[in-house]
C-alpha positions in Angstrom: -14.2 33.5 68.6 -13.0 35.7 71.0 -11.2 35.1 74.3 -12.6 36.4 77.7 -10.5 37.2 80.8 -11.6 35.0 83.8 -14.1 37.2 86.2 -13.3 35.2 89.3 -10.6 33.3 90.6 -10.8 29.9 92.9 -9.3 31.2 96.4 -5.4 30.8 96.8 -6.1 28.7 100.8 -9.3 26.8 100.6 -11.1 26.3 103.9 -11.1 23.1 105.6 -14.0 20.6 106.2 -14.9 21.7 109.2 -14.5 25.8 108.5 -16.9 24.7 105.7 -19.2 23.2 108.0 -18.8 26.1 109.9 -19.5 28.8 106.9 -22.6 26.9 106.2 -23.4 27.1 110.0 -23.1 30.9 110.5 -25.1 31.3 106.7 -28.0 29.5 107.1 -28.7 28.8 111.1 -27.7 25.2 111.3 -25.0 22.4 110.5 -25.1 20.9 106.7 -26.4 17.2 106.9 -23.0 16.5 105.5 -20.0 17.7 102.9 -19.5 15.9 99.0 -17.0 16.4 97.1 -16.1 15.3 93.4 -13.0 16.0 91.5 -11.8 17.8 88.6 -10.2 16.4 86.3 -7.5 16.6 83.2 -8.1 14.7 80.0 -4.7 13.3 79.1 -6.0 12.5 75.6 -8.9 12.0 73.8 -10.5 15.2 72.7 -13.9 15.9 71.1 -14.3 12.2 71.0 -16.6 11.4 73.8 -20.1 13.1 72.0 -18.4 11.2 69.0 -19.2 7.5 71.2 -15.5 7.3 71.0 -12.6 6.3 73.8 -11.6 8.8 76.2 -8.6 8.7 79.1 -8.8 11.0 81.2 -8.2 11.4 85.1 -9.2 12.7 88.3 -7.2 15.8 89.6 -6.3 16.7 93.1 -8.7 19.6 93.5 -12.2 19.5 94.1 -15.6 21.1 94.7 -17.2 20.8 97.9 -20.7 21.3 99.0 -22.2 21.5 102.4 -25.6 20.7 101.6 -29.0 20.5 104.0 -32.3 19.2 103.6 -34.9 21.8 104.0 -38.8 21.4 105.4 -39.7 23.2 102.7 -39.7 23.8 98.8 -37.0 26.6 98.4 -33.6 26.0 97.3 -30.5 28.5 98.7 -27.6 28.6 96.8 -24.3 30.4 98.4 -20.6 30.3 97.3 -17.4 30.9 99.2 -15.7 32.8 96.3 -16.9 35.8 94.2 -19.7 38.5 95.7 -22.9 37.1 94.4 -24.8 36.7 97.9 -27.6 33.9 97.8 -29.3 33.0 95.5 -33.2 31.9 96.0 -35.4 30.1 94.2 -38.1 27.2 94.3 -38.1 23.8 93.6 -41.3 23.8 91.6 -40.0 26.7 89.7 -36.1 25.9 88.3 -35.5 28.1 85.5 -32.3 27.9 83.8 -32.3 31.7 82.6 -33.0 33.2 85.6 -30.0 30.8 87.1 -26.8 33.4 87.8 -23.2 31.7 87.6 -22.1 29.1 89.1 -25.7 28.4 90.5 -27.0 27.3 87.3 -25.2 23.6 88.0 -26.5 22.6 91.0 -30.0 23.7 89.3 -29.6 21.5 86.5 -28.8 18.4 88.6 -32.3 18.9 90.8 -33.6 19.5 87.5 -32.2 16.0 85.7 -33.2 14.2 89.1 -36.7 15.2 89.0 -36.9 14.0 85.1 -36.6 11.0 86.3 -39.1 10.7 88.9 -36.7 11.5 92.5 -38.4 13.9 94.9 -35.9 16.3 96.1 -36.6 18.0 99.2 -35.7 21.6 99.4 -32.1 22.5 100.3 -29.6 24.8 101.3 -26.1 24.4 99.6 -22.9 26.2 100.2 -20.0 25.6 97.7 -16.7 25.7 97.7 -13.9 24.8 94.8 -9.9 25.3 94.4 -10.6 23.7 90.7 -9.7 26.6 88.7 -12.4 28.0 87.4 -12.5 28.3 82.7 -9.3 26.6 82.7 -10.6 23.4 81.1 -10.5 21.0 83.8 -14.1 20.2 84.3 -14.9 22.9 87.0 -18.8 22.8 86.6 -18.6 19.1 86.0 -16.9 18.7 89.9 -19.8 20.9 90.9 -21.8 18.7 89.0 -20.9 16.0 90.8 -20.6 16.5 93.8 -24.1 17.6 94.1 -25.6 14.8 92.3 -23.4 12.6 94.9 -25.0 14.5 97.9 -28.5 14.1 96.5 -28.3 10.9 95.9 -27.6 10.1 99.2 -29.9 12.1 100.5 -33.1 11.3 98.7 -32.0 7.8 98.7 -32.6 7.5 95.2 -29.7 4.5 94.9 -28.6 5.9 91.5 -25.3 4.0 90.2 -22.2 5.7 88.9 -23.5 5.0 84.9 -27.0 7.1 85.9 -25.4 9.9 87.7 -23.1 10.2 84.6 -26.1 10.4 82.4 -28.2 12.8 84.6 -25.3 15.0 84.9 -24.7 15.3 80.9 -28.6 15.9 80.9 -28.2 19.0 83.5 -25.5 19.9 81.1 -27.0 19.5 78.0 -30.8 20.5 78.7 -30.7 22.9 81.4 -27.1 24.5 81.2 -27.2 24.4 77.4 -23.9 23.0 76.7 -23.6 20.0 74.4 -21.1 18.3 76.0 -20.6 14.5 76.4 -20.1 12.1 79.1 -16.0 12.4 79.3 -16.0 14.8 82.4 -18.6 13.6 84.7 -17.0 9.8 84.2 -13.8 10.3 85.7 -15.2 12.7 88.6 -17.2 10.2 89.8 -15.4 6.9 88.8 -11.8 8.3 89.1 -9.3 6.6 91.1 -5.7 7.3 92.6 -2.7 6.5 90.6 -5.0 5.6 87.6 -6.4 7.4 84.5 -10.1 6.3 83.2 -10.2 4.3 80.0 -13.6 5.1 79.2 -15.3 4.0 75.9 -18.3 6.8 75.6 -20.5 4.4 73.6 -21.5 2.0 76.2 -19.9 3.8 79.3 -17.7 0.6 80.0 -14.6 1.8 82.0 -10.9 0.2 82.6 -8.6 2.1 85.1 -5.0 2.6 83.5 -2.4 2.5 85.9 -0.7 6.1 85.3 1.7 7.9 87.9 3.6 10.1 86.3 6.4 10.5 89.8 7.7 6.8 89.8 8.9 7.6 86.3 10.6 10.6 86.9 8.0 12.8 85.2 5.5 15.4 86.4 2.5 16.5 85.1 2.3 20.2 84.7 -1.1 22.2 84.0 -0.2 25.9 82.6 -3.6 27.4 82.7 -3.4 30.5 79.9 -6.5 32.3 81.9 -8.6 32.6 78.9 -11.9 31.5 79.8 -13.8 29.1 77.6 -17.4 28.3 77.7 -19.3 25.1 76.3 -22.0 27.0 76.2 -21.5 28.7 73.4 -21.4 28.6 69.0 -17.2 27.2 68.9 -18.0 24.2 70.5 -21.6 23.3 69.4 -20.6 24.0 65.6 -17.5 21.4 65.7 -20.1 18.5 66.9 -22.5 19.5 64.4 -20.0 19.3 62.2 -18.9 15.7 63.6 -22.5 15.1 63.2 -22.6 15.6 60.0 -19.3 13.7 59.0 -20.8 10.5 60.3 -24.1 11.3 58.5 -23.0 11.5 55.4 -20.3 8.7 56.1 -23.1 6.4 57.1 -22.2 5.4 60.6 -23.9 5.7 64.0 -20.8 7.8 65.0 -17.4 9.4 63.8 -16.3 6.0 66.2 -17.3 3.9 63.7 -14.9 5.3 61.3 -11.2 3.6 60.8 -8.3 5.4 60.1 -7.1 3.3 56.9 -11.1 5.0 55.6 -10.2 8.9 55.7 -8.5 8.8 52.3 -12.1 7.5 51.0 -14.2 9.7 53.3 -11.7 12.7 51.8 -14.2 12.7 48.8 -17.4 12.6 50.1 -17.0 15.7 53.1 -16.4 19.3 52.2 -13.0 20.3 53.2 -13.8 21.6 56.8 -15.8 19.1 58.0 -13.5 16.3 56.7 -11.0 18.0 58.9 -13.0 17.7 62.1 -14.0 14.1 61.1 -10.0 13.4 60.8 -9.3 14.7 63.9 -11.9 12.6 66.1 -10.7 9.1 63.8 -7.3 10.1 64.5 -7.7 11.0 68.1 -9.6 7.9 68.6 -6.5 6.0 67.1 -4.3 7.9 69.8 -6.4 6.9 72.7 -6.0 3.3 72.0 -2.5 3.5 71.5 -1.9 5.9 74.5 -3.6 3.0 76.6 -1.0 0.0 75.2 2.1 2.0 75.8 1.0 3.1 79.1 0.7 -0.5 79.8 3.8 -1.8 77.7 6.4 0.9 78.7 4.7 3.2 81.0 4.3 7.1 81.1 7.7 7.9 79.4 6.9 6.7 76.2 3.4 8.6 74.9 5.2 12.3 74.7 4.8 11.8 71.1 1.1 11.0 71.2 0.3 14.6 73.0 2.4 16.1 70.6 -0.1 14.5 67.7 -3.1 15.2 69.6 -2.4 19.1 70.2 -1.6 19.1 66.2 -4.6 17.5 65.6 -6.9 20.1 67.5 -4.9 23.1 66.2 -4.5 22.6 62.7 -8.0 19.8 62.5 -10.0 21.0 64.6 -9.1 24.4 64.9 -9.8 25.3 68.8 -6.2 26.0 70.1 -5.7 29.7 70.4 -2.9 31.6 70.7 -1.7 31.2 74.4 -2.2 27.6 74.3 0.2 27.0 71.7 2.5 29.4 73.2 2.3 27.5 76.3 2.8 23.7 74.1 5.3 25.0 72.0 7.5 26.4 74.9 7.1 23.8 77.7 8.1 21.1 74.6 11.5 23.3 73.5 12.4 23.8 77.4 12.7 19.7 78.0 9.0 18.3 77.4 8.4 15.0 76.6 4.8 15.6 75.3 2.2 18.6 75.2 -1.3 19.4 74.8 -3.5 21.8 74.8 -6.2 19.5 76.9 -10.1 20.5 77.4 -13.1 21.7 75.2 -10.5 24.3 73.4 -10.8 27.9 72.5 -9.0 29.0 75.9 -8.3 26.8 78.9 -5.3 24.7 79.9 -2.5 22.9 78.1 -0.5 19.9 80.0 3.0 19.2 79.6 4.6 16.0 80.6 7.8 17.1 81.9 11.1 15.3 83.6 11.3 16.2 86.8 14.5 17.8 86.6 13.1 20.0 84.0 9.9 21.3 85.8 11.7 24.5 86.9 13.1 25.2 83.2 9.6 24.8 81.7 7.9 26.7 84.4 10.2 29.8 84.2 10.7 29.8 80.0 6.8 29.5 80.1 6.2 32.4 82.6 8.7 34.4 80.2 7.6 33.6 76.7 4.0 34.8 78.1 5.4 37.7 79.7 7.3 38.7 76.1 3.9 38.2 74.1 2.3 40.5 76.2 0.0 37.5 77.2 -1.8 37.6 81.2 0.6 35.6 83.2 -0.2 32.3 82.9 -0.8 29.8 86.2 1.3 26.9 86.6 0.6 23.6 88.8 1.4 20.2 89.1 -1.7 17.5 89.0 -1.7 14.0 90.2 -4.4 10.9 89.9 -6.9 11.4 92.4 -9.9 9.5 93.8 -13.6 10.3 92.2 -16.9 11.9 93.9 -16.8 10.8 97.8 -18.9 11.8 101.2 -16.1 13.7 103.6 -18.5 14.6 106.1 
């Protein structure tokens, strides 16, 4: 699979609340009815698992989308962003069609669509977003769109829909509309996210435990080093590896890969050809990590899973094969420059990696990233901190 440079970027100074408010003002004539907002988010580990009905943990990130949204008297739907030169986009309620859907736009289509599966009449609307999660980077930027739209409309048709059915409808604007077959992982923690906490989330029955997990009170950082290599869901990387999972548990005989221990690979070894048996090692493997990523965050905190994101980024490199060049890069280098634990984290083939890092160290990672980049001729990487944040919420 090839790797795509990024055709927009999030803006560097997002506008405030009230400039949004504003934006949407000048736009369409009038103030929104009020701004949502749901977060991004990074998977800490526990990839590939959640389509698998496996255990996930990941958290909500401190950037967002936002939408200014207003209810309409009418049945069209007008769709504008803050970033890139698209202009609005038009259509009708009664006429939602996913190919004629351009960007960005097709997200907040798919949620009206998922809503009126299920019986809610949503009025017409006009909807200005805005985002600072970067955008093909592998933290769940069309999910916080997602979200936060589906957090609007629910309030706004009064449809009372809990955070479990939101969850569900999003993966369905995902899945049916979008045509990406991804799971439930990223809408979970944008919407049930919570400061200072990751999101133990077990994807067969949606059950969720919040994991204490500040990374600052231990004298750590989380860095994100987004490669800029876009990656899409959307397409034949990521739909062949759960076909593949798919496959592994049919022939294994269980519901899902979740169902498989991993004291049963050496027996599964013999039954799977020898790329599929790689993908179903990685998802029982991961699995295994999740649940001991969760008891050592509770036993011993943050400090002591470096070794787990080490596994997991094996694991998805050498298993599952959807590292890529630049993510390893980025794993290899942040681990040799002072580390604890890296992954590449994310649907794969492009994205972001995450590096648990002392603080002391943050600089040396940063800058022997930035280089080693620089010497492989790669595009410069972007480099942040991220911190637990709070899920979906009305800020307006």
């Amino acid at each position: 699979m090839s790797a795509a440079p990024r055709p927009l970027t999030t803006p560097a100074v997002p506008p405030t609340t009230a400039e949004l408010a504003g934006r949407f003002e000048n736009e369409f004539g009038r103030l929104p009815d009020g701004v949502w907002q749901a977060p991004g988010r990074v998977n800490l580990i526990g990839e590939h698992t959640d389509y698998n009905e496996g255990f996930v943990l990941p958290f909500a990130i401190d950037k967002t989308a936002r939408v200014a949204v207003g209810v309409r008297a009418d049945s069209s739907v007008r769709l504008l962003s803050t970033y890139g030169d698209q202009g609005v986009f038009t259509t009708d309620l009664g006429n939602l069609d996913a190919a004629a859907a351009k960007g960005w736009t097709k997200y907040p289509l798919g949620v009206i669509w998922a809503l009126q599966q299920r019986g809610i009449t949503v009025p017409g609307l006009d909807l200005l977003l805005d985002s600072n999660v970067p955008l093909g980077a592998g933290l769940s930027s069309s999910h916080a769109i997602e979200c936060a739209v589906i957090s609007a409309l629910n309030e706004l048709t009064g449809a009372g829909l809990g955070p479990e059915e939101m969850v569900l409808a999003t993966q369905q604007a995902e899945n049916d509309f979008v045509g990406a077959p991804t799971g439930i992982m990223d809408q979970s923690a944008s919407l049930r996210g919570s400061k200072g906490h990751a999101v133990f989330l077990d994807c067969r029955d949606q059950s969720v435990r919040l994991v204490p997990f500040e990374a600052e009170p231990a004298g750590l950082v989380m860095l994100v080093i987004d490669t800029k290599v876009s990656h899409s869901h959307a397409d034949g990387g990521y739909a062949s590896r759960r076909a593949a999972c798919e496959l592994g548990a049919e022939v294994l005989g269980v519901k899902a890969l979740r169902d498989v221990k991993v004291g049963e690979l050496e027996e599964a070894s013999g039954l799977l050809d020898e790329v599929t048996f790689r993908r179903v090692r990685h998802v029982v493997t991961e699995n295994d990590r999740v649940l001991q990523t969760v008891e050592l965050l509770a036993a011993e905190g943050p400090g002591s899973i470096g070794a787990l994101l080490d596994a997991s980024h094996v694991s998805m490199r050498d298993d599952f094969e959807i590292s890529s060049p630049e993510l390893d890069l980025a794993v290899d280098t942040a681990r040799a420059n002072g580390a604890i634990g890296a992954r590449m984290t994310g649907g794969g083939f492009g994205g972001a990696a995450i590096a648990l890092t002392p603080l002391g160290a943050e600089q040396q990672v940063r800058t022997a990233v930035e280089r080693a980049f620089s010497e492989a001729g790669f595009t410069a990487p972007d480099i942040f901190t991220v911190t637990p944040a709070a899920g979906a919420m009305r800020i307006s």
